[in-house]
N, C-alpha and C positions, 0 to 999 in steps of 0.2 A: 203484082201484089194486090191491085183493085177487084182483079177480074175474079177471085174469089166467091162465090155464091153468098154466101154469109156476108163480106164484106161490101158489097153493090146495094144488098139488103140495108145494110147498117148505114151506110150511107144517104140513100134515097130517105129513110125514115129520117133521118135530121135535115134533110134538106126540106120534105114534107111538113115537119112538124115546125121548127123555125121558133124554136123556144127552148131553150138549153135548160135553163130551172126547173123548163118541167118535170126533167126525168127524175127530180128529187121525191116527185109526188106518184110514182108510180112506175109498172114494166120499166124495163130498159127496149132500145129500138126494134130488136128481133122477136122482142114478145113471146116468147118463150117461160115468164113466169121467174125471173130473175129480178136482184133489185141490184143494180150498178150505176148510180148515178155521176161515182168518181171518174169509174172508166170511161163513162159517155162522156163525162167535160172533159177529158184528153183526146178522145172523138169529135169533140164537138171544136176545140181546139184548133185542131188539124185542117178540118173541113175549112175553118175561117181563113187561115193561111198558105190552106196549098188546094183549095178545093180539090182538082179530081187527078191532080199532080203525085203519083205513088213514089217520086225518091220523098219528099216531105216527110210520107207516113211511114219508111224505113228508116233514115233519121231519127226520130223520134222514138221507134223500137230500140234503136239502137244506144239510143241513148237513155233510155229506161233501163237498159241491161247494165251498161257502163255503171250507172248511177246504185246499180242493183249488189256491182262487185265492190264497189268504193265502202256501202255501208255495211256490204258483211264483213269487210277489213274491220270499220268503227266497231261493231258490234263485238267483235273476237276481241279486238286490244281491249276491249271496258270486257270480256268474258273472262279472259286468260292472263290480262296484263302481261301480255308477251309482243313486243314486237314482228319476232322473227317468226311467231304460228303465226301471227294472224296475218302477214304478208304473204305466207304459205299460202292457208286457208283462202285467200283472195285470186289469188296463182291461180292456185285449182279449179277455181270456181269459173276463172273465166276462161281459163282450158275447157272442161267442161263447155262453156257458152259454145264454145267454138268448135266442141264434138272431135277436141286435141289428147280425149283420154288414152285414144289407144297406140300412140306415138308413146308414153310414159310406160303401157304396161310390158309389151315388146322386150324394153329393155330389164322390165324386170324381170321375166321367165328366165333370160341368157343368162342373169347373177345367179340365179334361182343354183342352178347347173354349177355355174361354179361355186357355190359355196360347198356345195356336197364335193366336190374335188376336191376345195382346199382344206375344210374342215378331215378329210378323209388324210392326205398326206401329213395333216400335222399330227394327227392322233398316229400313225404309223411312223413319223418319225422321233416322236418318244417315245413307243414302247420299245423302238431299238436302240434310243441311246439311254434309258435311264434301268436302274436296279430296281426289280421289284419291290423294294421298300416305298420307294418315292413313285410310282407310277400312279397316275389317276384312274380313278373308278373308271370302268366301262361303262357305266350306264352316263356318267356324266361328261366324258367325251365326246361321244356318238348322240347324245339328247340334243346337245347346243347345236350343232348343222343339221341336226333333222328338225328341230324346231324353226331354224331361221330360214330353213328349205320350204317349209308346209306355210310360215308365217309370211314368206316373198310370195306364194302364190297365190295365196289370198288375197295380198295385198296387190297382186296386180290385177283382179278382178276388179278391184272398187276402183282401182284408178283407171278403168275402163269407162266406168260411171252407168248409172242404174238405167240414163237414158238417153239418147240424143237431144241437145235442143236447141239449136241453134234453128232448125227450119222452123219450129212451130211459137218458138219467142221471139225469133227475128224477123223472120221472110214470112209469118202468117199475120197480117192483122188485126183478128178477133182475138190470139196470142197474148193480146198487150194487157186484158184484164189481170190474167195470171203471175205479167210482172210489172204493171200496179200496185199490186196486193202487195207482192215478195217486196217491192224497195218500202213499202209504209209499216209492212209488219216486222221488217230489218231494222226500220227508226224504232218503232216500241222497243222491240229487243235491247237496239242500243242504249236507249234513252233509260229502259229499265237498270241493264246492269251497269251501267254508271251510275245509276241514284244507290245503288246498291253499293257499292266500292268508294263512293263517296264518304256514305255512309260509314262504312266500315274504317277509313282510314280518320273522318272525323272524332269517331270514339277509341281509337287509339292512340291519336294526337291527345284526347282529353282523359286519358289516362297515362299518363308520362308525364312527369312535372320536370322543368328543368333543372338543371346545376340540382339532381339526385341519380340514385338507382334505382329508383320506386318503374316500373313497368319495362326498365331495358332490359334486352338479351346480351348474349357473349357477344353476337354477329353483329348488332347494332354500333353505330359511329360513334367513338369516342366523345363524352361529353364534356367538351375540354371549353375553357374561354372562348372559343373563337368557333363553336360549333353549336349550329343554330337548331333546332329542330323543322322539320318540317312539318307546313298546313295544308289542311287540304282547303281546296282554292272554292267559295262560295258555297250557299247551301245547296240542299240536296234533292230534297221537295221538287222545285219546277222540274228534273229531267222524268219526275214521276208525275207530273201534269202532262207530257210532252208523251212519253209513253200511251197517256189515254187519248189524248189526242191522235198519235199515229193510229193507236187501234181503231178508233172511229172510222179515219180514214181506208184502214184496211178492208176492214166491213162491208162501207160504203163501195168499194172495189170489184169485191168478187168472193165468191161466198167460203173457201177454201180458210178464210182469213177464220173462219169461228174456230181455228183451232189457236188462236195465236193467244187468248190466255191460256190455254196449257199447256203451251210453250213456254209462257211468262212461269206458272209454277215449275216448271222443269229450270227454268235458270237459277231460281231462290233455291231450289232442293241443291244444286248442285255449287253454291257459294255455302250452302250449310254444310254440305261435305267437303268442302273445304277450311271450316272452322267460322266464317264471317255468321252474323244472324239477322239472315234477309228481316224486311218489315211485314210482315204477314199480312195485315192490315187492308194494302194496296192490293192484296189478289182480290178482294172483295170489291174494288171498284174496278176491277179489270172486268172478272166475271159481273157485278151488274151492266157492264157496258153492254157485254155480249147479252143479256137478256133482257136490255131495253131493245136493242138489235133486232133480237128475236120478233117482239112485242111491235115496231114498228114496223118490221117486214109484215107482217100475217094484219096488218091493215091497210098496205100500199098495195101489193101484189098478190094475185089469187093464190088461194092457198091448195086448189087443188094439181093433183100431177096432171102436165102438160105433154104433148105429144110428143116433142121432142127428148122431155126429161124421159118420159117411159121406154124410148127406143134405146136412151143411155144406161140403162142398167143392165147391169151385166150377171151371168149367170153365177149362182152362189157358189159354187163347187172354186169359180177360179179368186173369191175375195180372199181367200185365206192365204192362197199363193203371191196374191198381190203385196201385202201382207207380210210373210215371210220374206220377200224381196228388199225391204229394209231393216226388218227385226231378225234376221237369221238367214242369209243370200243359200246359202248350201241348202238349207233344209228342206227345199224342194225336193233334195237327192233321197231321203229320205222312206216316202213312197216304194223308188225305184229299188234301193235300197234289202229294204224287207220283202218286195216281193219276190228279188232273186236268192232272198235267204230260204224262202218257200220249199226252195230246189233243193234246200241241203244248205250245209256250212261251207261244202266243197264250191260253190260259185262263187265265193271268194278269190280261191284258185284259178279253175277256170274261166270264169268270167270278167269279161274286160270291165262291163258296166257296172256290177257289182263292186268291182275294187274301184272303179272310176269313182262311184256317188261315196263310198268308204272315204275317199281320200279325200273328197272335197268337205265332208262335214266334217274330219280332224282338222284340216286346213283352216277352216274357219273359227273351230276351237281353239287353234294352234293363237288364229290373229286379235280374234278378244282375249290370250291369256299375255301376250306382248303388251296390251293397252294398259294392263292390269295397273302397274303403278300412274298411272294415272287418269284413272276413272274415273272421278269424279266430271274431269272436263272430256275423256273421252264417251261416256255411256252416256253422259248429259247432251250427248253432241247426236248420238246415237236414236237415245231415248228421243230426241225435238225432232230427228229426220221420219222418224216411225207416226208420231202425232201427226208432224205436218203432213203426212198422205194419208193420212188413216181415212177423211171421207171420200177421197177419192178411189179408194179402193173398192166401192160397188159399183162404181162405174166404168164402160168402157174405156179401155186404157189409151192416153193422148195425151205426147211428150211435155207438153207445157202444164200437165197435173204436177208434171216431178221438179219444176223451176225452182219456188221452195223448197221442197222437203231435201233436194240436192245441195242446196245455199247452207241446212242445217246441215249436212253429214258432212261437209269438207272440213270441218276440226275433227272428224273424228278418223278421216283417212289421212290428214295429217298426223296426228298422234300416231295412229296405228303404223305409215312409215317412221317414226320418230323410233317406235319401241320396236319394229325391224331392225330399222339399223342398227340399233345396240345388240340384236340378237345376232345380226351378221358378223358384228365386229370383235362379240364372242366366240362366235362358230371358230372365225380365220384367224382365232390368237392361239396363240401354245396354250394348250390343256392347263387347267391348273395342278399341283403337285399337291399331296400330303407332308407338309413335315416332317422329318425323322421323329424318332419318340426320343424325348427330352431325360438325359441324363438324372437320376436322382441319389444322392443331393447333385442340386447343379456345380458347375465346375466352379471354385474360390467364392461358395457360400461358406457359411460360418458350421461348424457342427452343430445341430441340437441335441440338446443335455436329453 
């Protein structure tokens, strides 16, 4: 783990320098034209208690990562108030860590297969046991298995996951800025959408009066003697101090982190689509953070491009593909797509690649339309994985870009199998039937005059 080129570098320079505060006032150790003062005191850390000891600083990776799943669990239960996604979403995430995605997808292809089996024998065996009055439409028997057929195979794509990363967030050292950044911009997130839900449940408690029916529903607890309302527990405010605070911290991390207010708006958009009414207010001290941020960076750190950032940009043609990799994974096929259309409509037919890139963007239409009833939390889950890599995508590509942007998507590939399953368990149920047509007048109604 030491013998790293970058990492011997980063090390020698703290041993050199022999003043940890100072990275506050400018470069970080590699010099390169970065401002990471947070990441270097976790470097600087390390160095104190394991000097040139590499289980220490795998340790310590390791337990950035750990620390990394625990608060996208925090962050999903104050997102979703679900215990059981956000246990999911946690799952996943450190499957994922662990590069355990394609143990999961495996098994989804094999259903894949059988749903188109079983969906197929149920629809054949009521067209032979029922009378053509009561048989179900063909279009809506044969929809339901091919829908949850295109939707499993989509969905075993993503649970393959967008990157590897266990080598380059665990076993690389320079790695750790990356999930730095991910565990302090997981505290904003949390911290925000709890001041949010707090929020929310405070002004609902204060519109409910007891011992009435002024603000109850049907589904709500009897408001008997003995039934108390519930509070929500303390104000709401400090977890929106704590929010600015972790952003700070992300910042100070690694630069990845300037997207983490518009991730914060993408939370509040997606508690309004929900009905709650985020406090608007707070994006403005989010976004000033980021542009004192700015403002301090371009007086600590040279503001021109540095040799190494110039070797990292990557050519324009592949940003848009980088790009579609979280906004639209199929859409790559695309290209491939229309140029075999070129040939004629007949390359559909003939052509394997043609029907292949066909099949993979229905696939993917098939798996955003499974999410559908629950968008708000799945496209918002969606929408933050696409922000969170969006400046990474003019650069060249390297695993620990995707540690974030991967931490957002796992609600949305949780949702997306949530709203599989249900299509599966549609596909493998008996067809539904039409009703006979209803007697008129009905049988021992009254005559009308």
């Amino acid at each position: 783990m030491l013998s790293d080129t970058d990492t011997r570098v980063l090390l020698t320079k703290l041993e050199e320098r022999a003043d940890p505060l100072s990275w506050f006032r400018g470069d970080w150790p590699l010099e390169n034209h970065f401002y990471r003062p947070i990441s270097t005191m976790l470097f600087e850390a390390d160095h104190a208690l394991y000097g040139w000891n590499a289980a220490g600083y795998g340790r310590t990776n390791a337990l950035l990562c750990i620390l990394g799943i625990l608060l996208l669990f925090w962050f999903l239960r104050e997102f979703t108030d679900s215990p059981a996604v956000s246990a999911a979403g946690g799952a996943l995430f450190a499957l994922w860590t662990l590069d355990g995605g394609y143990s999961l997808s495996s098994y989804v292809g094999l259903l894949g297969w059988f749903v188109l089996v079983a969906g197929a024998l149920r629809y054949w065996h009521t067209l032979a046991s029922s009378g053509r009055a009561v048989r179900p439409r063909w279009y809506a028997a044969l929809g339901g298995p091919l829908l949850a057929w295109l939707a499993l195979r989509y969905l075993g794509s993503e649970l393959d996951g967008v990157a590897p990363l266990w080598m380059r967030n665990v076993g690389w050292l320079p790695g750790r800025t990356a999930t730095t950044m991910t565990v302090f911009a997981l505290g904003s997130l949390g911290a925000y959408a709890r001041f949010e839900r707090l929020r929310s449940e405070h002004r609902r408690t204060a519109r409910t009066k007891p011992l009435s029916f002024e603000g109850l529903s049907a589904t709500d607890v009897p408001n008997t003697k003995s039934a108390t309302l519930g509070k929500a527990s303390g104000p709401a405010w400090p977890w929106a101090v704590l929010a600015c605070l972790c952003l700070c911290l992300a910042l100070g991390a690694y630069e990845q982190a300037v997207m983490v207010p518009a991730c914060l708006v993408a939370v509040a958009v997606a508690f309004r689509g929900r009905g709650a009414r985020p406090q608007w207010l707070w994006q403005f001290a989010f976004w000033g953070i980021l542009f004192g941020y700015v403002a301090l960076r371009h007086q600590l750190v040279p503001t021109e491009v540095s040799g190494y950032q110039r070797q990292q940009f990557r050519a324009s043609g592949s940003v848009g593909l980088a790009i579609l990799d979280y906004a639209f994974p199929e859409g790559a096929y695309v290209p491939i797509l229309l140029g075999s259309l070129d040939l004629g409509w007949e390359a559909l037919l003939f052509g394997g690649v043609a029907m292949g890139a066909l099949l993979g963007i229905v696939a993917n239409l098939a798996g955003y339309w499974v999410v559908g009833r629950r968008w708000a939390l799945g496209f918002g889950s969606l929408a933050m994985s696409v922000l969170a890599y969006l400046p990474m995508a003019w650069l060249k590509p390297f695993d620990h870009y995707h540690y974030w942007p991967m931490a957002m998507r796992a609600l949305f590939v949780v949702l997306l199998g949530w709203g599989t399953f249900e299509a599966v368990a549609s596909a493998v149920s008996p067809p539904t039937r039409r009703a006979p047509p209803r007697p008129r007048p009905a049988p021992g109604s009254l005559p009308r005059p």
